[in-house]
ROKOLTI-125565 format. One line per 10 residues: for each residue y, x, z of C-alpha. Coordinates in pm, whole numbers, plus 50000, padded with zeros to 5 digits. Layout:
# ROKOLTI-125565
Y:X:Z ~ ...
This chain:
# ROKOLTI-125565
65357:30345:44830 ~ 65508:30002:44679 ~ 65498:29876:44338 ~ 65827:29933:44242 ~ 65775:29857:43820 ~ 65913:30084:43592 ~ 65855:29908:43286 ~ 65834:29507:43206 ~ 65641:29444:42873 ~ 65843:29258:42577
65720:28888:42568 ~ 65487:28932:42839 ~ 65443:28612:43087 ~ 65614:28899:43333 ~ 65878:28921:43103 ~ 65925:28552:43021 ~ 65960:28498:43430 ~ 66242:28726:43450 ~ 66103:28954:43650 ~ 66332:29307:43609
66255:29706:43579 ~ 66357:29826:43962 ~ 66181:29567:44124 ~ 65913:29565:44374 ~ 65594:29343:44368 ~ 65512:29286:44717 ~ 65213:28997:44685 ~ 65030:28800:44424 ~ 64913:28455:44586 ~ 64993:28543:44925
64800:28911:44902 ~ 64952:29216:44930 ~ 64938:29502:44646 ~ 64874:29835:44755 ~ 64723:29978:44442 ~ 64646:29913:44090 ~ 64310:29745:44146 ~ 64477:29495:44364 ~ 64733:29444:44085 ~ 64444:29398:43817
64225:29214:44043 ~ 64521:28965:44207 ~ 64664:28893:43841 ~ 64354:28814:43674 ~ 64389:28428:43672 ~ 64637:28217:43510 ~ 64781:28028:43771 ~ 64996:28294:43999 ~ 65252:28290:44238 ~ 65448:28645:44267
65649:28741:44555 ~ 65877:29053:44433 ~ 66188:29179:44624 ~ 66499:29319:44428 ~ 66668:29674:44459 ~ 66853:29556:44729 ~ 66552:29391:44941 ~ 66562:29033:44881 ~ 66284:28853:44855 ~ 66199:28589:44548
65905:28375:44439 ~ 65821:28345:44102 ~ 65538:28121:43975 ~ 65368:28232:43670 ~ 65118:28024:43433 ~ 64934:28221:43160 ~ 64561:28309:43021 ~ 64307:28381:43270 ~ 64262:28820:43199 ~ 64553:28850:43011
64777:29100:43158 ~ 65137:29035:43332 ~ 65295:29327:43142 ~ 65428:29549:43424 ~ 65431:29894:43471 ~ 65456:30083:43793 ~ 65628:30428:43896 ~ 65218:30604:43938 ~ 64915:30438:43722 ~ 64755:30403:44039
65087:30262:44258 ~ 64905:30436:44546 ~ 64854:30809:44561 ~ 64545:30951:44431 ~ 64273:31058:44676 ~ 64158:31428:44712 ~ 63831:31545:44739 ~ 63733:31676:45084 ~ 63431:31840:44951 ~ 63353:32227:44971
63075:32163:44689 ~ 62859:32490:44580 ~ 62892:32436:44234 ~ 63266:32283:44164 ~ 63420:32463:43897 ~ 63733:32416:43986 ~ 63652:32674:44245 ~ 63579:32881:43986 ~ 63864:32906:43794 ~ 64144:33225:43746
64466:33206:43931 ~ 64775:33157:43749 ~ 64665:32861:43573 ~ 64891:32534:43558 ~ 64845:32354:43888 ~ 64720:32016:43775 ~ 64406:32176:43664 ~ 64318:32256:43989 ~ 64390:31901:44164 ~ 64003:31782:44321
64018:31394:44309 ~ 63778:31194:44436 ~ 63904:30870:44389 ~ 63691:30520:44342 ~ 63961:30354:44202 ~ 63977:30672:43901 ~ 63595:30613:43885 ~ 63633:30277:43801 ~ 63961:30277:43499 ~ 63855:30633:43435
63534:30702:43369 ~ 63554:30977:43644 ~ 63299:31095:43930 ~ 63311:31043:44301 ~ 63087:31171:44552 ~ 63172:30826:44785 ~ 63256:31116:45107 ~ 63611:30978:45158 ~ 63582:30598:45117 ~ 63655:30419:45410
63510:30112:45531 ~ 63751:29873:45415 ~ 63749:30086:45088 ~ 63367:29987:45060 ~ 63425:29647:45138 ~ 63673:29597:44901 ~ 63467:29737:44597 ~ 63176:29471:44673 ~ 63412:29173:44748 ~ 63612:29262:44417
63310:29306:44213 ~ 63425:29624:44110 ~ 63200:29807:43846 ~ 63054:30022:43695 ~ 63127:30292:43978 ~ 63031:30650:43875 ~ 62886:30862:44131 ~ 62792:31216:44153 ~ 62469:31236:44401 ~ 62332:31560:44314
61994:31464:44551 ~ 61879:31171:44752 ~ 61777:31430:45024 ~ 62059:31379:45305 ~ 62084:31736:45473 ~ 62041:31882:45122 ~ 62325:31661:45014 ~ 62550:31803:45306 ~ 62454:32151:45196 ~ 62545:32086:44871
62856:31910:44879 ~ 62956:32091:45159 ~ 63040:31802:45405 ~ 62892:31676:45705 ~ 62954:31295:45598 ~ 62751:31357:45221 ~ 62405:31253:45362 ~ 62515:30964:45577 ~ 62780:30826:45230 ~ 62394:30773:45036
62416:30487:45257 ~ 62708:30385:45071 ~ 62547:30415:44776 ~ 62262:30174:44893 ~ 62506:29909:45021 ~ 62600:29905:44642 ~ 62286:29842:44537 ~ 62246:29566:44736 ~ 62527:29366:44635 ~ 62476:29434:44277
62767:29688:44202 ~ 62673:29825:43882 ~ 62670:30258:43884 ~ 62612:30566:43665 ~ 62469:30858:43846 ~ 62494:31235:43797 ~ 62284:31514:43916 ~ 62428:31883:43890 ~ 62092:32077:43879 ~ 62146:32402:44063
61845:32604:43983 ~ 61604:32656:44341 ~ 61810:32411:44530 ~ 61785:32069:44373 ~ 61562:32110:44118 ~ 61168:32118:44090 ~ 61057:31835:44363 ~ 61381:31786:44483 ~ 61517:31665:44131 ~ 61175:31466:44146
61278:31267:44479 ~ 61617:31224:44370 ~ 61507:31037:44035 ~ 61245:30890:44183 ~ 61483:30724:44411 ~ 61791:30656:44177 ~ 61562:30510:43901 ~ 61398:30263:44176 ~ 61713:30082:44185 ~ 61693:29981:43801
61908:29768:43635 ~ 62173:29843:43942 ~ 62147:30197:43860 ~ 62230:30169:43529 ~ 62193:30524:43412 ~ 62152:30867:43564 ~ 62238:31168:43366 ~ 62072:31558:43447 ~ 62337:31825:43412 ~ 62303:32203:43447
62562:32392:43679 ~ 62833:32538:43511 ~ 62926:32892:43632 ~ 63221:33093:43560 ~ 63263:33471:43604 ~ 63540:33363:43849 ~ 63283:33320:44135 ~ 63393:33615:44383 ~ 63313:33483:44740 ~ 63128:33168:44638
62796:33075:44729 ~ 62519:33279:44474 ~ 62400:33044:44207 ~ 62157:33101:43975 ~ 62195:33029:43601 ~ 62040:32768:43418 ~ 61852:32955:43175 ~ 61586:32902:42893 ~ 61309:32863:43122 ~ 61466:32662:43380
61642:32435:43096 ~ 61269:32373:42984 ~ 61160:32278:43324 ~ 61432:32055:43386 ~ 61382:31879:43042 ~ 61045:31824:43133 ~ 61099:31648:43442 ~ 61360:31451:43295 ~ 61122:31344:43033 ~ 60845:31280:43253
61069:31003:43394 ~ 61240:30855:43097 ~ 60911:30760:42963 ~ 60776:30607:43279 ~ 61088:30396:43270 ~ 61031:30310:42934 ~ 60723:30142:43020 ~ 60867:29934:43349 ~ 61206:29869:43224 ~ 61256:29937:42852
61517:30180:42887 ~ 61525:30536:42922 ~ 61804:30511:43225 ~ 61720:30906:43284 ~ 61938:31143:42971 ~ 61950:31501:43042 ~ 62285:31651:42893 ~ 62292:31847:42550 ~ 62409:32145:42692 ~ 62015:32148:42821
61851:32149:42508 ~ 62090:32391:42400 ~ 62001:32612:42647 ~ 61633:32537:42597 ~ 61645:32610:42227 ~ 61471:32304:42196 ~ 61591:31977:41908 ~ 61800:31748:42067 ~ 61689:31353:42015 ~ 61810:31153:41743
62053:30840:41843 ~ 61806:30593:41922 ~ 61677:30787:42225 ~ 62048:30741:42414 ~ 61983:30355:42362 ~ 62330:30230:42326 ~ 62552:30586:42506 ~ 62560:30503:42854 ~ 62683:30845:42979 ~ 62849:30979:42619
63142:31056:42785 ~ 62928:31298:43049 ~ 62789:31460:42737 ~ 62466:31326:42658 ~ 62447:31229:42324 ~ 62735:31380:42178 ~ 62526:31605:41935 ~ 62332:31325:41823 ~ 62653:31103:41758 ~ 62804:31343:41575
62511:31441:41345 ~ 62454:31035:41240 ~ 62793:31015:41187 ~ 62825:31320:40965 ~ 62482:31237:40789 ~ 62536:30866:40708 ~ 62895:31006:40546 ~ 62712:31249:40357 ~ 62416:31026:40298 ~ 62649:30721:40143
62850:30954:39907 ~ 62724:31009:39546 ~ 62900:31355:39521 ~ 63157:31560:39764 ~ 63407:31835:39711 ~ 63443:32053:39997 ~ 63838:32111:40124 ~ 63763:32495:40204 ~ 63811:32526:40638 ~ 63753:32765:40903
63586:32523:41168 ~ 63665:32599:41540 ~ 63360:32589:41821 ~ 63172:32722:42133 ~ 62890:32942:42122 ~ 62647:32693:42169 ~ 62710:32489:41902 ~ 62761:32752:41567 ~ 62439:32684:41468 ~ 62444:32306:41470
62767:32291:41308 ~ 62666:32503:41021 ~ 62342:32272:40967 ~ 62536:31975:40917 ~ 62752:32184:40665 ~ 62432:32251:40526 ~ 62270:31936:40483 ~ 62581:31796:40244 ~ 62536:32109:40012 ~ 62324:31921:39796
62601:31662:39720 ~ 62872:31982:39735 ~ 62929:32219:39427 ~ 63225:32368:39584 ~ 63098:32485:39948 ~ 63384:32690:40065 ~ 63389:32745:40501 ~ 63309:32945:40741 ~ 63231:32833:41117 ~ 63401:33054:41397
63190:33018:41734 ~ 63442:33126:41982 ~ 63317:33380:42297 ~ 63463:33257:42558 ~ 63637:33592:42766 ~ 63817:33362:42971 ~ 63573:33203:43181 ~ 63266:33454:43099 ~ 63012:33452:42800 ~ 62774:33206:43045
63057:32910:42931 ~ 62989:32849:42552 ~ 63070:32488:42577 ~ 63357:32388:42291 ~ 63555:32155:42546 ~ 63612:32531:42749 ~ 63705:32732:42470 ~ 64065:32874:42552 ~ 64324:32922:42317 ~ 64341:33281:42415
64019:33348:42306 ~ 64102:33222:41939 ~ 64366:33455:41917 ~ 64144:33732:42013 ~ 63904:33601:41736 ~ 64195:33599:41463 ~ 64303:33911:41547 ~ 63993:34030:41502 ~ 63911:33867:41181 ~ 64185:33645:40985
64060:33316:40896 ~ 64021:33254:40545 ~ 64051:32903:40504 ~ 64278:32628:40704 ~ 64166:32581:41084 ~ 64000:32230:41189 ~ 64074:32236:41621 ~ 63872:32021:41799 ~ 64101:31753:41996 ~ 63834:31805:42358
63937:32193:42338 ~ 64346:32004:42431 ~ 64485:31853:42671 ~ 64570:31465:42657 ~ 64912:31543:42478 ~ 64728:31751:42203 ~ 64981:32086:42283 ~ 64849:32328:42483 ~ 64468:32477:42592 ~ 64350:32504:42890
64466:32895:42931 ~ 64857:32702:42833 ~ 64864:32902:42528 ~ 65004:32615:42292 ~ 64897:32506:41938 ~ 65265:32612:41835 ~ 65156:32973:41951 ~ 64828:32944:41746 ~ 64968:32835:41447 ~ 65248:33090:41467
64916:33380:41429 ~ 64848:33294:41108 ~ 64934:33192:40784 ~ 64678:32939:40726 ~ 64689:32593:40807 ~ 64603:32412:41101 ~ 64480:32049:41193 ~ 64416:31905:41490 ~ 64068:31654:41449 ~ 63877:31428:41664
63516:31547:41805 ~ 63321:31318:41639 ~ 63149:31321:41289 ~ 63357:31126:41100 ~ 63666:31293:41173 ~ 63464:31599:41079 ~ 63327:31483:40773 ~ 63701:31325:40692 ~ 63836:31669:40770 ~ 63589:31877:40546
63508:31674:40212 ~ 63642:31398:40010 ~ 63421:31152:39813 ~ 63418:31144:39430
């Protein structure tokens, strides 16, 4: 694909050169662009020469003098410029595998893209990059890459992810290490297949290449009841939660005494499942994997408490407060712990069972929109409804089932906001300060 921009920035040094929406940029100091990290990468200093070619193919050079990092101001026709790469992977556990037909199509696109890893905060399993590809990351510097290893055992790797290349791309991985690419690290525990010793190797091995490995974070599979002709998982349960929690800990503390960091988190969902306290902040150190959630719980809950904590008195703003199964009974403690500062409690929390992906999903993030109909119909809410933003889609309209917030809001006659998933916004959302 070319970089034919879309969109040239007002008063941006792209802008100021006279460079037009329709053009192509074809090189930036004699290198071509292919993709966006070329573009970021190329542009960074202040001192550039541009070669771009007009709609009707002429060529131009344009020589452009600005900050060192600050952007040229152009936009392309894709945020990448290139097209995105698919995963090849047949893993056991994706859940993308494992959702219903019928479902709008981009929610079943697989990427497995480095370059997504990198602006996006997304995972790779490193199976598709090529040569060049790897190359490219070390001579750019490019980092933190996220990667999704699962084990450190090669032939279980292929098992698990389901291609032949996953054992020999830990190689990859190493190569990375050794020219100091930063990386995060996930494992998907799949209860009797990389678990037990095998989740001992693997952190054994990822926590060894400390402060390159920056962080590795301990997940439990997620299954569906979609899983007809998939290969037989076995839940992460109670007991296995525990297990898992107590190898993770085993390791955190060990790396507390050689490194002074944790650099192994096991995801909230695990204490959850454990029925076990989840830490407070300090234990995350400073959120590497937040966005992978670990730590959310404990985020939210300081946030909440130092609001509640900082007021002399509240009044409540009666609500009906939206959530998974798993987390009614947190949510309802932190509603708790500002009665004493409340003399007008009014809510009630609505944990949501989640039909549309099976009872085993109590996550909020996965709650459907369907299955909050199905709730009001069965019981009205009685106060205005506060919808968690991660249950949406980027654009804030529609659920992961597409049934829209319009729809939602047309079944009943109470009102409805829309709130961030963090504490504050919750807080912000449920009291006001007198």
């Amino acid at each position: 694909m070319s970089a034919r921009i879309e969109e040239v920035l007002k008063r941006s040094p792209a802008k100021k050169a006279g460079i037009r929406k329709g053009e192509t940029l074809l090189s930036i100091n004699g290198e071509a662009v292919i993709d966006v990290l070329d573009y970021r990468f190329l542009s960074y200093d202040g001192d550039l020469k541009l070669l771009i070619a007009d709609e009707k193919g002429n060529n131009r050079e344009i020589r452009i003098s600005k900050e060192d990092g600050e952007d040229l101001g152009l936009s392309f026709s894709t945020y990448l410029i290139d097209k995105m790469r698919r995963c090849k992977n047949n893993c056991i556990f994706c859940f993308i595998d494992q959702l219903p037909g019928g479902m709008r199509e981009s929610l079943y696109v697989k990427d497995d893209d480095a370059r997504m890893s990198f602006l996006m905060g997304n995972y790779i399993s490193m199976t598709n990059l090529s040569e060049t590809e790897i190359k490219r990351i070390i001579r750019m510097r490019i980092s933190p890459i996220n990667i999704s290893v699962q084990t450190t055992n090669p032939e279980l790797r292929v098992k698990m992810l389901g291609n032949k290349d996953a054992g020999r791309s830990l190689e990859t991985m190493r190569r990375f290490f050794e020219a100091g690419i930063r990386m995060n690290a996930q494992i998907v525990v799949c209860p009797g297949i990389n678990d037990g010793e095998e989740l001992c190797k693997t952190l054994s091995d990822l926590t060894a290449m400390f402060p390159v490995v920056i962080s590795v974070s301990v997940v439990p599979v997620g299954l569906t009841k979609h899983r007809e002709g998939l290969y037989p998982l076995l839940p992460v349960d109670r007991g296995r939660a525990r297990d898992i929690l107590e190898i993770v800990e085993h390791f955190g503390k060990k790396c507390l005494e050689r490194y002074e960091s944790r650099v192994v988190y096991p995801a909230d969902e695990l204490f959850l499942k454990a029925g076990l306290p989840y830490p407070e902040a300090d234990y995350y150190e400073d959120f590497p994997q937040y966005e992978n959630g670990v730590g959310m719980l404990s985020m939210f809950s300081s946030g909440f408490r130092d609001r509640v904590d900082r007021a002399e008195t509240l009044k409540c703003i009666p609500f009906t407060a939206i959530t998974g199964e798993a987390t009614g009974s947190f949510l309802r403690s932190l509603i708790d712990y500002a009665a004493t500062k409340c003399d007008n409690l009014q809510y009630e929390v609505r944990p949501i069972q989640n039909q549309f992906f099976g009872r085993s999903v109590d996550v909020t993030g996965l709650v459907t929109g369907g299955d909050i109909l199905s709730e009001f119909r069965r019981l009205k809410p009685r106060y205005r409804v506060l919808i968690p933003a991660c249950m949406l889609r980027y654009d804030r309209d529609m659920f992961l089932d597409s049934v829209t917030v319009e729809t939602l809001r047309g079944s009943t006659d109470v009102p409805m906001e829309i709130i961030e998933t963090d504490g504050d916004a919750f807080f912000d959302a449920a009291f006001t300060e007198n």
